[in-house]
Each structure stands twice: as structure tokens, then as C-alpha cells.
C-alpha positions as CSV (number, residue, x, y, z in Angstrom):
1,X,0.0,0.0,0.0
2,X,1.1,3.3,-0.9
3,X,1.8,5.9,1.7
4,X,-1.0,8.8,2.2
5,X,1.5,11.1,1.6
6,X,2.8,9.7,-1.6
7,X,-0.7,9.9,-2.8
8,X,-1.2,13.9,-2.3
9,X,1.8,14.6,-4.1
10,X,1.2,13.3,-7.1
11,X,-2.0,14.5,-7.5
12,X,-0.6,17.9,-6.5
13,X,2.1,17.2,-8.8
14,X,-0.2,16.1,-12.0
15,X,-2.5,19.0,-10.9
16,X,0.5,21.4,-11.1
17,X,1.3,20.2,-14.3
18,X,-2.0,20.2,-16.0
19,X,-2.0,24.1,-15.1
20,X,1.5,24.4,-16.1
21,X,0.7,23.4,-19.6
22,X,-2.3,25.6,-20.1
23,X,-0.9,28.4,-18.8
24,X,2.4,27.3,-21.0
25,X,-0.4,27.6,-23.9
26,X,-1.9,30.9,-23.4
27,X,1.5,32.6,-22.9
28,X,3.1,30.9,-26.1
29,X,2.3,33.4,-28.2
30,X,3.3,36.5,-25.8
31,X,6.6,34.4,-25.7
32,X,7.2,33.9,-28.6
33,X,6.2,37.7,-30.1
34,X,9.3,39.1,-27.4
35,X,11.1,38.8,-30.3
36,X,11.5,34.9,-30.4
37,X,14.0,35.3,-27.1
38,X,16.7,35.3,-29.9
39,X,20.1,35.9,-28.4
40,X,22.9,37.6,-30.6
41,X,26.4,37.4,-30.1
42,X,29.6,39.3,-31.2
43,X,29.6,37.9,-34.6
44,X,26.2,38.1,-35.4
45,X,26.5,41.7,-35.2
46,X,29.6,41.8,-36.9
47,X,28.1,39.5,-39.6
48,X,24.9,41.7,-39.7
49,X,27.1,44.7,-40.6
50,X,29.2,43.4,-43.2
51,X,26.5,42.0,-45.1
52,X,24.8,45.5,-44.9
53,X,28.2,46.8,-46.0
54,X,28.1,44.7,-48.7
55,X,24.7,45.2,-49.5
56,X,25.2,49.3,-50.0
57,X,28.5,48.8,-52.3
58,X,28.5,49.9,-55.8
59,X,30.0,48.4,-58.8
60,X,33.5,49.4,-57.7
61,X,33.3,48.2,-54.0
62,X,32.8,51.6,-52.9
63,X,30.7,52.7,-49.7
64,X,28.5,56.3,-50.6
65,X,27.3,57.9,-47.8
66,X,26.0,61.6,-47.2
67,X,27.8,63.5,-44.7
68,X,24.8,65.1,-42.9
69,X,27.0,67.9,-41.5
70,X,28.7,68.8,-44.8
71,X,26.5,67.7,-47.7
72,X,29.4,65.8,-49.4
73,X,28.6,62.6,-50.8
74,X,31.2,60.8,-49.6
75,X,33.1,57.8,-51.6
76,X,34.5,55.0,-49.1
77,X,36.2,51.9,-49.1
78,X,35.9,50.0,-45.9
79,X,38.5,49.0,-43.2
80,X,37.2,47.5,-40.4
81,X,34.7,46.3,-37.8
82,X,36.1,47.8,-34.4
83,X,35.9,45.7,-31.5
84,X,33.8,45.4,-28.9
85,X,30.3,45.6,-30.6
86,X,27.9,46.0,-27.8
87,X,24.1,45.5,-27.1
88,X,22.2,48.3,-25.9
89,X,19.0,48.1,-23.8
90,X,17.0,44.6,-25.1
91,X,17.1,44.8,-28.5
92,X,19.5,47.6,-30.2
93,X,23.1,46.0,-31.0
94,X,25.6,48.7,-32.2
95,X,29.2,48.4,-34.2
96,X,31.8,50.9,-35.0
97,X,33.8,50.9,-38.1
98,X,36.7,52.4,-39.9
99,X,36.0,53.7,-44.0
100,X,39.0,55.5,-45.3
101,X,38.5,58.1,-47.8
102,X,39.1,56.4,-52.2
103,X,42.9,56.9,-52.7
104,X,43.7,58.4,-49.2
105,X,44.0,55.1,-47.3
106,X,45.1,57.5,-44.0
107,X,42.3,59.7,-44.2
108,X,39.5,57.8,-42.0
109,X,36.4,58.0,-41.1
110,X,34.6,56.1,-38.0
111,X,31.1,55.5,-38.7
112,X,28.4,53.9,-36.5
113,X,25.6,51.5,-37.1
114,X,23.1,51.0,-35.0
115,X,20.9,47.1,-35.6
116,X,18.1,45.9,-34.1
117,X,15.6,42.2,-34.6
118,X,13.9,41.6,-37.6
119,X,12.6,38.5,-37.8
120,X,15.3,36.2,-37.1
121,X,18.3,38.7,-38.6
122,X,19.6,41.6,-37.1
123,X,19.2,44.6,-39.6
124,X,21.0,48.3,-39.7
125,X,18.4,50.5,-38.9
126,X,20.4,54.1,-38.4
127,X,24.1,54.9,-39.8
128,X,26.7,58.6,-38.6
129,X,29.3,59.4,-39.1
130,X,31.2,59.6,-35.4
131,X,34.7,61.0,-36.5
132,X,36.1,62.8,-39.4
133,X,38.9,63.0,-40.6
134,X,41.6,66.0,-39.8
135,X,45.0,66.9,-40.5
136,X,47.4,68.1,-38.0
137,X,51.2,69.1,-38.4
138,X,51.9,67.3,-35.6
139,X,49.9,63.9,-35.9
140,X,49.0,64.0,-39.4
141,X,45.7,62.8,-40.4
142,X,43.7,62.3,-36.9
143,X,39.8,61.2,-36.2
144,X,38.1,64.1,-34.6
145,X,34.9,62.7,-32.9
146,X,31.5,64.7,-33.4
147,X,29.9,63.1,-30.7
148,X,30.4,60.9,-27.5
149,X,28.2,58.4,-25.8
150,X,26.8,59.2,-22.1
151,X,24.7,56.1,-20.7
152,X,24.4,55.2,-24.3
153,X,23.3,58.2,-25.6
154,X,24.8,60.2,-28.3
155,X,25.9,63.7,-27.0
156,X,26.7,65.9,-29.7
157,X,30.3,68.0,-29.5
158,X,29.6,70.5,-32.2
């Protein structure tokens, strides 16, 4: 004969597990539409923004964007990914890069991209340029930065 106390638990257990599951159920879809609980890692975001790099290229492997301050188009080629990429907050991932200016391979700009979930991928969703390039007597071509980061957030210099 089974003890009384053996008894109790497993009906406490199976009734446990019979709410469990139903409330597993009804919050399925809420879990699931917290975008999938997908994690991303260092080279996702990486990955992410090379493919975008790739993705904005023109037949000549260069990288056109508009400098907002200046108007310029500019003509790039790209350099590098900088490391760390970070995560922001829950879902915005964030990479710095190097572009140097066609034919003035020491003349570099730093430009930030900012990705966050779609779908499964992580996707560019805002690009600026962070430094610019500047020439000194002393240092020769330099990056001078047009913003910083406080908490996270950009802080304009000028």
C-alpha cells in the first residue's frame, strides 16, 4: 500500500502540471512575439554589418554615404569592424567601423551603425558618421569625434 503522503503529491504534482501546460499555452504566443528570445552574439553583429556593407556597395566596391554635417557625398572603401560591438538596452546592437577616404587610405572616417531584430536577422536601422577626418602638423591625419556616448546616448560636440 502506498503511503497517504505519496498519494497527495502526485496529485498535487499532476495538478501542477496540468495548469502548467495551459498556462504554457496561453503565454506561447506572448513568448514567442518578445522577439523569439533570440540571443545575438559578437559575430552576429559583426556578420549583420558586413552584409549590410556589402549590401550598399556599388559596382567598384565603394561605400557612398551623405555626410549630414557637410553635404558631401562621400566615396569610401571599408577598413574594419572595431571591437567590442555592444548590445544596448534589449534589443538595439551597435558596431563601430573604420571607412578610409578612395585613394587616401590614411584619411578615416569612424562610422556607426546601429541594428536591431527583424525577424530572425539583425538589420542596420540608423548609420553617422562619429569622427572625421583631420589633419594636423603634428599627428598627421587624426579622427576628430562629433559626438560621445553618455549612458548610451549620443551627445553631440559641435
Amino acid at each position: 500500500m502506498k503511503h497517504p503522503n505519496s498519494l497527495i503529491f502526485g496529485l498535487l504534482l499532476s495538478l501542477c502540471l496540468s495548469v502548467s501546460s495551459a498556462s504554457s499555452a496561453d503565454n506561447a504566443s506572448a513568448a514567442v512575439s518578445t522577439t523569439d528570445l533570440q540571443q545575438f552574439y559578437a559575430e552576429d553583429i559583426k556578420a549583420a554589418v558586413g552584409a549590410h556593407i556589402a549590401d550598399q556597395l556599388d559596382a567598384e566596391d565603394i561605400f557612398q554615404i551623405r555626410d549630414g554635417q557637410t553635404g558631401e557625398l562621400l566615396q569610401l572603401r571599408f577598413v574594419q569592424v572595431h571591437d567590442p560591438v555592444r548590445q544596448i538596452g534589449d534589443s538595439i546592437y551597435f558596431a563601430c567601423t573604420d571607412f578610409h577616404v578612395v585613394g587616401k587610405p590614411k584619411k578615416i572616417y569612424d562610422i556607426d551603425f546601429w541594428l536591431r531584430p527583424v525577424s530572425t536577422q539583425l538589420k542596420v536601422y540608423d548609420t553617422k558618421i562619429h569622427k572625421e577626418p583631420r589633419w594636423s602638423l603634428f599627428y598627421g591625419w587624426y579622427k576628430q569625434p562629433r559626438y560621445t556616448f553618455v549612458n548610451d546616448e549620443i551627445s553631440y560636440l559641435y
